[in-house]
C-alpha positions in Angstrom: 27.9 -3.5 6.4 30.0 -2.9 3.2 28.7 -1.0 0.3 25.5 -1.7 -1.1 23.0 -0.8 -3.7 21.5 0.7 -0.9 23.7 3.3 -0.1 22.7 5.4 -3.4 19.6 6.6 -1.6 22.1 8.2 1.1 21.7 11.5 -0.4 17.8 11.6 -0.9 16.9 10.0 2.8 16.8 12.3 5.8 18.8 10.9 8.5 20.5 8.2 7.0 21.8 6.9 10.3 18.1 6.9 11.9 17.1 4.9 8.7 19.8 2.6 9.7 19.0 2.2 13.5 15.6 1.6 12.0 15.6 -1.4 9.4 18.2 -3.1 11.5 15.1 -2.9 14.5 12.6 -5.7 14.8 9.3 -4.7 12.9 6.4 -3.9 15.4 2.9 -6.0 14.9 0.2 -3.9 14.1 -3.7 -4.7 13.7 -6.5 -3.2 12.0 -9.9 -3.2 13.2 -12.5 -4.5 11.1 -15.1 -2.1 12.2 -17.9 -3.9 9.9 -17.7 -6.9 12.9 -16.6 -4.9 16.1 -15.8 -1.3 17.6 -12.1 -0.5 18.5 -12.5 -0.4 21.8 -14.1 -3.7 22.2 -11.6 -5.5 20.5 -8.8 -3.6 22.7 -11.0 -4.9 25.9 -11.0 -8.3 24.7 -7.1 -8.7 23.4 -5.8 -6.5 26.6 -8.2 -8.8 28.9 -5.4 -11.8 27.4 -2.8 -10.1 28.3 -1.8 -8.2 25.1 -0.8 -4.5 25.1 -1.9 -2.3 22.5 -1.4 1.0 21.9 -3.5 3.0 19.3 -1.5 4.9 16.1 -2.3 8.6 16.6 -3.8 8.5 13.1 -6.3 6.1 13.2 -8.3 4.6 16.1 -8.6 1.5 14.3 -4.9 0.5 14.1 -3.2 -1.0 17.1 0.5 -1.5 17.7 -0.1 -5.3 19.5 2.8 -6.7 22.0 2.0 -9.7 23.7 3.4 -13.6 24.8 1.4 -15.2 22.3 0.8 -14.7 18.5 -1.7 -12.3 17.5 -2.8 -14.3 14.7 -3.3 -17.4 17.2 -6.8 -15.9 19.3 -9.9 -16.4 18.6 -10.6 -12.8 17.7 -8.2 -13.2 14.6 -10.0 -16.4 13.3 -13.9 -14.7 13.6 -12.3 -11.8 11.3 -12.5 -8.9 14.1 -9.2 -7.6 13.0 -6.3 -8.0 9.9 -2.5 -8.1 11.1 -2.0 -5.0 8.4 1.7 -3.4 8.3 1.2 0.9 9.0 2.5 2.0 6.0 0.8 -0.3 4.2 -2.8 1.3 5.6 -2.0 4.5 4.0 -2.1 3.9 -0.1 -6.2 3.3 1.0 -6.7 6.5 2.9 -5.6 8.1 -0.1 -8.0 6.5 -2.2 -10.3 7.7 -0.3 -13.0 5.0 -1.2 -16.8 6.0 -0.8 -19.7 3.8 -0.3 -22.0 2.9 -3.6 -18.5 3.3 -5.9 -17.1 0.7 -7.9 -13.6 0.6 -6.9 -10.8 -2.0 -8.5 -7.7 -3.0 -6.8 -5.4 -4.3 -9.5 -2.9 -6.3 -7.7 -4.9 -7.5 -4.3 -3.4 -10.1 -2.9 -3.3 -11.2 -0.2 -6.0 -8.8 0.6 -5.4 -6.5 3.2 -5.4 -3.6 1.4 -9.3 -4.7 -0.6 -10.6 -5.8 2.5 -9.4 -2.1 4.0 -11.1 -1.0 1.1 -14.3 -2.5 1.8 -14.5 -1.2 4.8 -13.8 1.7 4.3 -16.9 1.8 1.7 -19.4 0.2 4.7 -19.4 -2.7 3.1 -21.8 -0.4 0.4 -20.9 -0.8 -3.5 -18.7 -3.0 -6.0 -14.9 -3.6 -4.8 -13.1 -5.9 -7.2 -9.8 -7.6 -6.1 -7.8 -8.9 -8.7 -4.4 -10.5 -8.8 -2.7 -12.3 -11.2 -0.9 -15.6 -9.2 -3.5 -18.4 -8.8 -1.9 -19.4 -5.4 -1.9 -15.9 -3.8 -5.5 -15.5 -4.6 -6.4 -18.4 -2.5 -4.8 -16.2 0.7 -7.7 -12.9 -0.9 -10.2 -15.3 -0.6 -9.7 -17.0 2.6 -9.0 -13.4 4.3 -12.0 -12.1 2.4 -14.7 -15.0 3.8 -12.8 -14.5 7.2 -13.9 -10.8 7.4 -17.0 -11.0 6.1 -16.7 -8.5 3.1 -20.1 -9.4 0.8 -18.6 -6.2 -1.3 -16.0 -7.9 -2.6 -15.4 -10.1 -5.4 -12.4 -11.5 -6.5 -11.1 -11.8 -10.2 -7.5 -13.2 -12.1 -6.4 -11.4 -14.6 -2.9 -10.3 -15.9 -3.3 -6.4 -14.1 -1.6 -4.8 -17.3 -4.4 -6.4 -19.7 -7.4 -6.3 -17.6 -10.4 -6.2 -19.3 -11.9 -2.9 -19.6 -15.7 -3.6 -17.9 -19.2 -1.8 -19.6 -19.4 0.8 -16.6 -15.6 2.0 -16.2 -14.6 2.6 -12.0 -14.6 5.7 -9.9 -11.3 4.5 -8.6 -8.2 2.2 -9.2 -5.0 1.3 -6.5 -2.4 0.2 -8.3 -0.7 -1.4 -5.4 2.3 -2.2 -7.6 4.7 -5.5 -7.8 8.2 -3.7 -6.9 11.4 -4.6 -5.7 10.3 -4.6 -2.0 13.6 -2.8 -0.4 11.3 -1.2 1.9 10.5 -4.6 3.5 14.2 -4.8 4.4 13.2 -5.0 8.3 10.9 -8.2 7.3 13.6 -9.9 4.6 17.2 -9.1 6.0 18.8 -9.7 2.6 16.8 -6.9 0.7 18.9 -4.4 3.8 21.9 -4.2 0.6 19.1 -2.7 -1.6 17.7 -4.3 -4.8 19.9 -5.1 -8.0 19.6 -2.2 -10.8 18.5 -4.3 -13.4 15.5 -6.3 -11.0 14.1 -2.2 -11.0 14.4 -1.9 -14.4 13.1 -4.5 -15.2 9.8 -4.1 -13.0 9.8 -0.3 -14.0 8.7 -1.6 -17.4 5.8 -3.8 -15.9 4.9 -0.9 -13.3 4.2 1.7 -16.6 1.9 -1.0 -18.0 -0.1 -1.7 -14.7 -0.3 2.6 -14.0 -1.5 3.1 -17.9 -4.5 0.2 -17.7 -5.7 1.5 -14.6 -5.7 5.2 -16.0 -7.7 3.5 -18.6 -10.0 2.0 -16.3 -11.0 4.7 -14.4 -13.7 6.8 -15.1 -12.9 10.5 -16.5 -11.9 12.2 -13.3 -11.7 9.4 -11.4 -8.6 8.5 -9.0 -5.7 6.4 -9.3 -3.9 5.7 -6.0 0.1 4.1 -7.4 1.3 2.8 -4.3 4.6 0.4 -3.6 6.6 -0.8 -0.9 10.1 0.1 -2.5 12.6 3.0 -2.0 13.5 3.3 -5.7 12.8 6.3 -7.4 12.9 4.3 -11.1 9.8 2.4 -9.8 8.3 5.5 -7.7 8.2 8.7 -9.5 10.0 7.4 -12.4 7.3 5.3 -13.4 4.5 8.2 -12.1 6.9 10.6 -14.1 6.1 8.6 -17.1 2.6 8.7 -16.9 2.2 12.6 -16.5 4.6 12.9 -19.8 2.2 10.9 -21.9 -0.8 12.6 -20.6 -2.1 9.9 -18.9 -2.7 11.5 -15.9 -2.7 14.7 -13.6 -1.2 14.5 -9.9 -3.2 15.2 -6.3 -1.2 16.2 -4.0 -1.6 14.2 -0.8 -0.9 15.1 2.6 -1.1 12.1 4.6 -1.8 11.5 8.2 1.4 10.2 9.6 5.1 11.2 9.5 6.4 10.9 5.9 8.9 12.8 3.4 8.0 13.8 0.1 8.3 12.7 -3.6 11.4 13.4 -5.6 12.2 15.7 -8.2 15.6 14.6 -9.2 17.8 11.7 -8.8 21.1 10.4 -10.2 21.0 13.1 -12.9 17.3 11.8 -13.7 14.7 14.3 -13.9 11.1 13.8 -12.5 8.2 16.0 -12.8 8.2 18.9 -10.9 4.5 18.1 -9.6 6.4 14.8 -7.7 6.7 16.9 -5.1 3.0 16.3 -4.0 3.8 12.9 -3.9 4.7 10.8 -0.5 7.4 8.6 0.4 7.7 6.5 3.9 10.8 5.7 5.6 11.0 3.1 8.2 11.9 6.0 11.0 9.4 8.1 10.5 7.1 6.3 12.8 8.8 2.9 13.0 7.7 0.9 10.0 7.8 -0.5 6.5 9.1 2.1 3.7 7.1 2.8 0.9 5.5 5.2 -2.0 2.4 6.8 -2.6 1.4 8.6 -5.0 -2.7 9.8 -6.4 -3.4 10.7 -9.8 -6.5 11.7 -11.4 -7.5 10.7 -15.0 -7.8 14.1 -17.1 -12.0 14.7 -18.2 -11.2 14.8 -21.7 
């Protein structure tokens, strides 16, 4: 491949050429247990009893690499809600949230659901989880996967994320599961494997600031913000997280996730980040044979 807009990140990824190999590599399939309809090791009884083969991610008993003849979204397992075809790196922004039962937690851009319903869970199925998204027709995918798993915590709301409306008792914690540029998505859409134009990030930059600032208003004093995206690009990863400890906004956690991952930047193309980026986490597609993405958790200051 000739140049791209991808190569720029040469210098900031470790092992270029394994990120290569990796993108370029079919994406594996990948499950998540709902646990509030069956055990783990039921569900692998019943798919490995049809002939699927699934092998457990060594940071989570409930996720499954699947490999099989048929599709995994074709059994009759998938349709009574006992699991959600979940990408891996897109299970971690939730683990660092770090939901607990009773809270009121907001996701603020929750379609198509997976990461609300993980949410849910994750709570027992005990409190307020409010799943919002702006597109009409992406909500109707949140709902369906929402009745299919059987989360009565959950209820589902449209709203522009940058303006939502600040509710009487504020939440004890936000994701901000951002709209971004997707490059790390490049093993799912082949074209996004030259990287993402310069002025596409820009432009979503701007939107990303807005949708990080409401939710640092929507959270209760002391509360957590989880920023999460699926892109490579530091002007909508730490730049836009960067931003938000400038203003005062917010102060960063650092996180130390279970799985394989690199951390957050401090400097790129003669751009300056926070030092505290550093506690941040970024994914790349060969660290354990997945999407890319960014995490990062904030807390809202007390005063």
């Amino acid at each position: 491949m000739g140049p791209s807009e991808m190569e720029r990140y040469k210098g900031i990824i470790p092992d270029w050429e394994g990120f290569w190999e990796a993108i370029r590599a079919p994406l594996p399939t990948v499950i998540r247990v709902n646990t509030l309809r069956i055990s783990p090791s039921e569900l692998r009884g019943r798919l490995e009893a049809q002939g699927f083969r699934l092998t457990p991610l060594p940071w989570d008993e409930g996720l499954f690499r699947v490999e099989g003849e048929t599709p995994i979204g074709a059994t009759l397992e998938h349709w009574l809600g006992y699991y959600y075809v979940q990408e891996a790196t897109q299970t971690l922004p939730v683990l660092a949230l770090d939901p607990r039962p009773g809270e009121r937690v907001l996701d603020l851009c929750a379609a198509p659901g997976g990461k609300a319903t993980q949410i849910a869970q994750r709570m027992g199925d005990r409190g307020l989880v409010v799943a919002n998204d702006v597109s009409a027709k992406r909500l109707q995918a949140l709902l369906a996967n929402a009745y299919r798993l059987g989360t009565r915590s959950l209820v589902v709301t449209e709203a522009r994320g940058e303006s939502f409306p600040r509710p009487a008792r504020l939440f004890d914690r936000v994701l901000v599961d951002a709209s971004c540029s997707g490059e790390g998505t490049a093993r799912r859409h082949p074209h996004l494997r030259r990287g993402a134009s310069l002025g596409l990030i820009r432009r979503l930059a701007g939107l990303q600031r807005r949708l990080l600032a409401r939710a640092l208003e929507l959270v209760k004093p002391g509360g957590t913000v989880v920023y999460s995206t699926c892109t490579l690009a530091p002007e909508e990863n730490e730049g836009v997280v960067s931003w938000a400890l400038d203003q005062g906004l917010a102060e960063l956690v650092h996180w130390e996730p279970p799985a394989p991952h690199a951390r957050g930047l401090t400097e790129f193309a003669g751009q300056q980040f926070r030092s505290e980026l550093r506690g941040a986490v970024r994914i790349y597609p060969h660290h354990f044979d997945s999407e890319g993405g960014f995490i990062a958790v904030l807390r809202r200051p007390d005063a």
